[in-house]
C-alpha positions, 0 to 999 in steps of 0.5 A, spaced: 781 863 519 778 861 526 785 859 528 789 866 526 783 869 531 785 865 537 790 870 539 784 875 540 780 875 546 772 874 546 769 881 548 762 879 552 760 886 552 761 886 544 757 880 543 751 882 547 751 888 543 750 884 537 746 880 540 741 884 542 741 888 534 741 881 531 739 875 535 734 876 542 728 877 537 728 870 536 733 866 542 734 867 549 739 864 552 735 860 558 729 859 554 727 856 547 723 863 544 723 862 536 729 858 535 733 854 541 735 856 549 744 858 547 746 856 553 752 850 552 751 852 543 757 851 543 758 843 548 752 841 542 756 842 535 762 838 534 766 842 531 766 850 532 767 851 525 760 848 523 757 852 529 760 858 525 758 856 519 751 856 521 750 863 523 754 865 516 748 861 513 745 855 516 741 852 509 749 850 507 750 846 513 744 843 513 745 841 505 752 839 507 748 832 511 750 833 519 747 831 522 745 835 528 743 841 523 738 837 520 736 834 526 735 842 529 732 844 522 727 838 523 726 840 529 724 847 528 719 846 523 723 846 517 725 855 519 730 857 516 735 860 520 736 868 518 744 868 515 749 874 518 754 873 512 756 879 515 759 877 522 766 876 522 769 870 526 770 876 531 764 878 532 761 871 533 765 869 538 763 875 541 756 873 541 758 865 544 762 869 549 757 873 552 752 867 551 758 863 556 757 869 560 751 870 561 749 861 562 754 862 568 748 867 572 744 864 576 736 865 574 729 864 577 732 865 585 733 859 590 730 853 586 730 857 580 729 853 573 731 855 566 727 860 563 726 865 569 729 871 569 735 872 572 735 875 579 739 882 577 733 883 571 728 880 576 729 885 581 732 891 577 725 894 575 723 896 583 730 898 585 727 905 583 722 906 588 725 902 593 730 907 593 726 913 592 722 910 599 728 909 603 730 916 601 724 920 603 724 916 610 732 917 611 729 925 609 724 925 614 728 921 620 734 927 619 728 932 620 725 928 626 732 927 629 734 936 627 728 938 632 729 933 637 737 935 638 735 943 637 729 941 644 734 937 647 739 944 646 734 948 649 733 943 655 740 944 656 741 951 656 734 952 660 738 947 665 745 951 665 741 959 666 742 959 659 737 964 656 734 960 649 729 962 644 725 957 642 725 953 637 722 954 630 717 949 629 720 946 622 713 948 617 716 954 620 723 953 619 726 957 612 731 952 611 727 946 612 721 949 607 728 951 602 730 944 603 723 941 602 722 946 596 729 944 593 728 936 594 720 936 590 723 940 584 729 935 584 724 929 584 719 933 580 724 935 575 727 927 575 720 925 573 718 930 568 724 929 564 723 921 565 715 922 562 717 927 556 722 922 554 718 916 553 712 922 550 708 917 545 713 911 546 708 905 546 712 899 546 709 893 548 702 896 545 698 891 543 690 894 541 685 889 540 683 888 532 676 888 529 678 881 526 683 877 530 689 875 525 695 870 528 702 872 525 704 865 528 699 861 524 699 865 518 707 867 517 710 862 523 705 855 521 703 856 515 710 859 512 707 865 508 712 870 507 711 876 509 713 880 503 706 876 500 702 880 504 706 887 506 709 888 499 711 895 500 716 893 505 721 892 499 718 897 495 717 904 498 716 907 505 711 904 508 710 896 509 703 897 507 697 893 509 694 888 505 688 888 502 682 884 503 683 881 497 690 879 499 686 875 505 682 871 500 687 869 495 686 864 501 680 864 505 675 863 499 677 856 499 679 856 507 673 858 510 673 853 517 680 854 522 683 847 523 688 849 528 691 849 534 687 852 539 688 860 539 687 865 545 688 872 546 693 876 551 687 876 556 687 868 554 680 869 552 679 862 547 678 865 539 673 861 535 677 861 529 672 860 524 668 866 526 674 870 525 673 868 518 666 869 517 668 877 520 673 877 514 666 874 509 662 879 513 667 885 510 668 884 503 661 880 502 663 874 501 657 868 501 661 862 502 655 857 500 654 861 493 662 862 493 660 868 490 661 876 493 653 877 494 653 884 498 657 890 498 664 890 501 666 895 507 673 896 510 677 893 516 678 898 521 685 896 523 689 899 528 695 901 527 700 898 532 708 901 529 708 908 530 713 915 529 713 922 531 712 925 524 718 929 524 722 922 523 723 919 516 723 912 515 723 908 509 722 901 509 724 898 502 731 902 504 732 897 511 730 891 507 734 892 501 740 895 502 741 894 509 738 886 509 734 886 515 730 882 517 722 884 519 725 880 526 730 885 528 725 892 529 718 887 530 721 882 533 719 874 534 713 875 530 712 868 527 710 867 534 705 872 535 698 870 536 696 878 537 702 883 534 704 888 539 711 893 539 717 888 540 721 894 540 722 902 543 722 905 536 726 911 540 731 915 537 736 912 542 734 905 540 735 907 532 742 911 533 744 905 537 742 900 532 746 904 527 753 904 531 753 897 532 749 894 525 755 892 521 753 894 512 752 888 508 757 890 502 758 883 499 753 883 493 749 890 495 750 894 489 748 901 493 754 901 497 758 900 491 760 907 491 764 906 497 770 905 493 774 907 500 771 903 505 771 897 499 779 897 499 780 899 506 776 892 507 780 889 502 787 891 505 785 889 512 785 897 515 778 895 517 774 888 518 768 891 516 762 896 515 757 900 520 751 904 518 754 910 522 761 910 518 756 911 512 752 917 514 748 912 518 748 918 524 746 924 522 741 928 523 738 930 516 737 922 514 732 922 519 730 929 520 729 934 514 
């Protein structure tokens, strides 16, 4: 198979896509984040097909006793790697070509090390204002300059016998307060646009909770999978949030934090064992007469993931039929000690998501009724499956 797509050649910007949709919430390719840094992956297997192999599914690799997928599944705590059955060999040496790509970019400046931003991504996010700056002082030079020669024509022509009026002062000047008005409603425009755009994005928000609950300790350390607590997300639209009495399942018996040290955004140091004691506090739990002794209140969580509500999302549609991981749309949440939004959640970053995102038809009953698509794979008209060529772009699938 490999070998017969050795004629294609890898598209990097295809495979920074892919990347992008399906890996970045748990790989750089300069840094170890949730899984290994990817620059050389490909110098570090032995073989291309195993590395195949691994992103189609990596427990079958380890299961097979090679060596250094063993070694790197040891290494990383035992966390199994999400497969991509999916992923043709096409895309993946896509995906390797991009990473090559982007190994080959100088990172972190003069004396930069791995794991520093790229200078272009360092840089990138003041070119703006830099810009906007130099703009407005060129503008105000080239006015300056205007009134200068318009003096010196003056001098000229008072000189040679010449009569010359005076020159408007230039906050008297109609074409200059034209100029002016039409540049502040071009730049005003430009940032009222830019501001509607992002009206209620909140990516990056990370509110402080009543109690602090660590996703890296309970869901990365501890291994607890997600669907324990957020039992909805495969059910119904909502994820849903547990419980008190899902918290203790566990805490009745483990009342006192043994791990390690935690800390805030802020880094603030967290006594993990007063945490639990606010969660004893809530649900009145007495731990010396392990019994409930006071009345229960509830915990005021704060919402972190929102949308518009004109935007219809369904949770248990994405993880049962489309498969994906709680990763792609929140990102490396097994190393979050405080949640925060990993993604945009904006229209743009979904449709975008619903180009690129290939269907898994493979043993997924609700997408058996696309007899076409089936037998177009089949007879290799196509090699796979968007969301999109499945209605994944129109509008009533969000918006009715």
């Amino acid at each position: 198979m490999i070998a017969s797509l050795s004629v294609r050649a890898a598209d990097p910007g295809k495979g920074k896509t892919l990347f992008q949709q399906n890996c970045a919430s748990c790989h750089n390719v300069h840094k170890q984040v949730t899984g290994p840094a990817l620059k050389g992956v490909e110098e570090r297997w032995s073989d291309k097909k195993l590395l195949h192999q691994w992103i189609h599914n990596s427990s079958s690799v380890v299961a097979s006793g090679d060596a250094y997928a063993v070694k790197l599944f040891n290494d990383f705590n035992k966390q199994v790697m999400p497969g991509f059955p999916s992923f043709t060999d096409a895309d993946i040496d896509d995906i390797l070509a991009y990473i090559a790509d982007e190994s080959t970019k100088v990172v972190g400046g003069p004396g930069g090390k791995p794991g520093d931003k790229p200078v272009a991504e360092a840089d990138g996010g003041n070119n703006s204002l830099l810009f906007g700056i130099i703009t407005l002082i060129l503008a105000i030079v080239a006015l300056i300059l205007m009134q200068i020669n318009s003096n010196l024509n003056k001098l000229a022509g008072d000189k040679d016998g010449v009569p010359t009026p005076d020159p408007v002062p230039f906050y008297k000047n109609k074409a200059y307060i034209a100029l002016v008005i039409l540049l502040l409603f071009i730049v005003g425009g430009y940032y009222t646009i830019n501001g509607a755009i992002g009206l209620g994005r909140q990516k990056d928000y990370m509110p402080e909770q009543p109690i602090f609950y660590s996703h890296k300790v309970h869901a990365g350390v501890n291994q607890i999978n997600c669907l324990y607590c957020h039992a909805g997300a495969e059910k119904s639209k909502h994820a849903m949030i547990p419980s008190e009495n899902i918290c203790m399942n566990c805490h009745k018996t483990i009342s006192e934090y043994g791990g390690a040290d935690l800390y805030t955004a802020e880094g603030k140091k967290v006594n993990g064992t007063a945490e639990i004691q606010k969660l004893y506090d809530h649900v009145g739990w007495d731990k010396k007469a392990q019994a409930y002794t006071k009345p229960g209140k509830p915990i005021q969580w704060t919402k972190i993931h929102n949308l518009p509500d004109h935007v219809y999302f369904n949770h248990s549609q994405h993880v049962v039929a489309g498969k994906q991981q709680c990763q792609t749309c929140h990102g490396a949440i097994t190393e979050m000690d405080e949640v925060h939004q990993f993604a945009e959640l904006s229209m743009g970053w979904c449709v975008n998501c619903h180009r690129t995102t290939k269907v898994q038809f493979a043993d997924n009953k609700y997408y058996s009724i696309f007899e076409q698509f089936h037998q177009q794979v089949k007879e290799g008209k196509i090699d796979s499956v968007t969301v999109e060529m499945v209605g994944g772009t129109e509008c009533q699938k969000c918006h009715y």
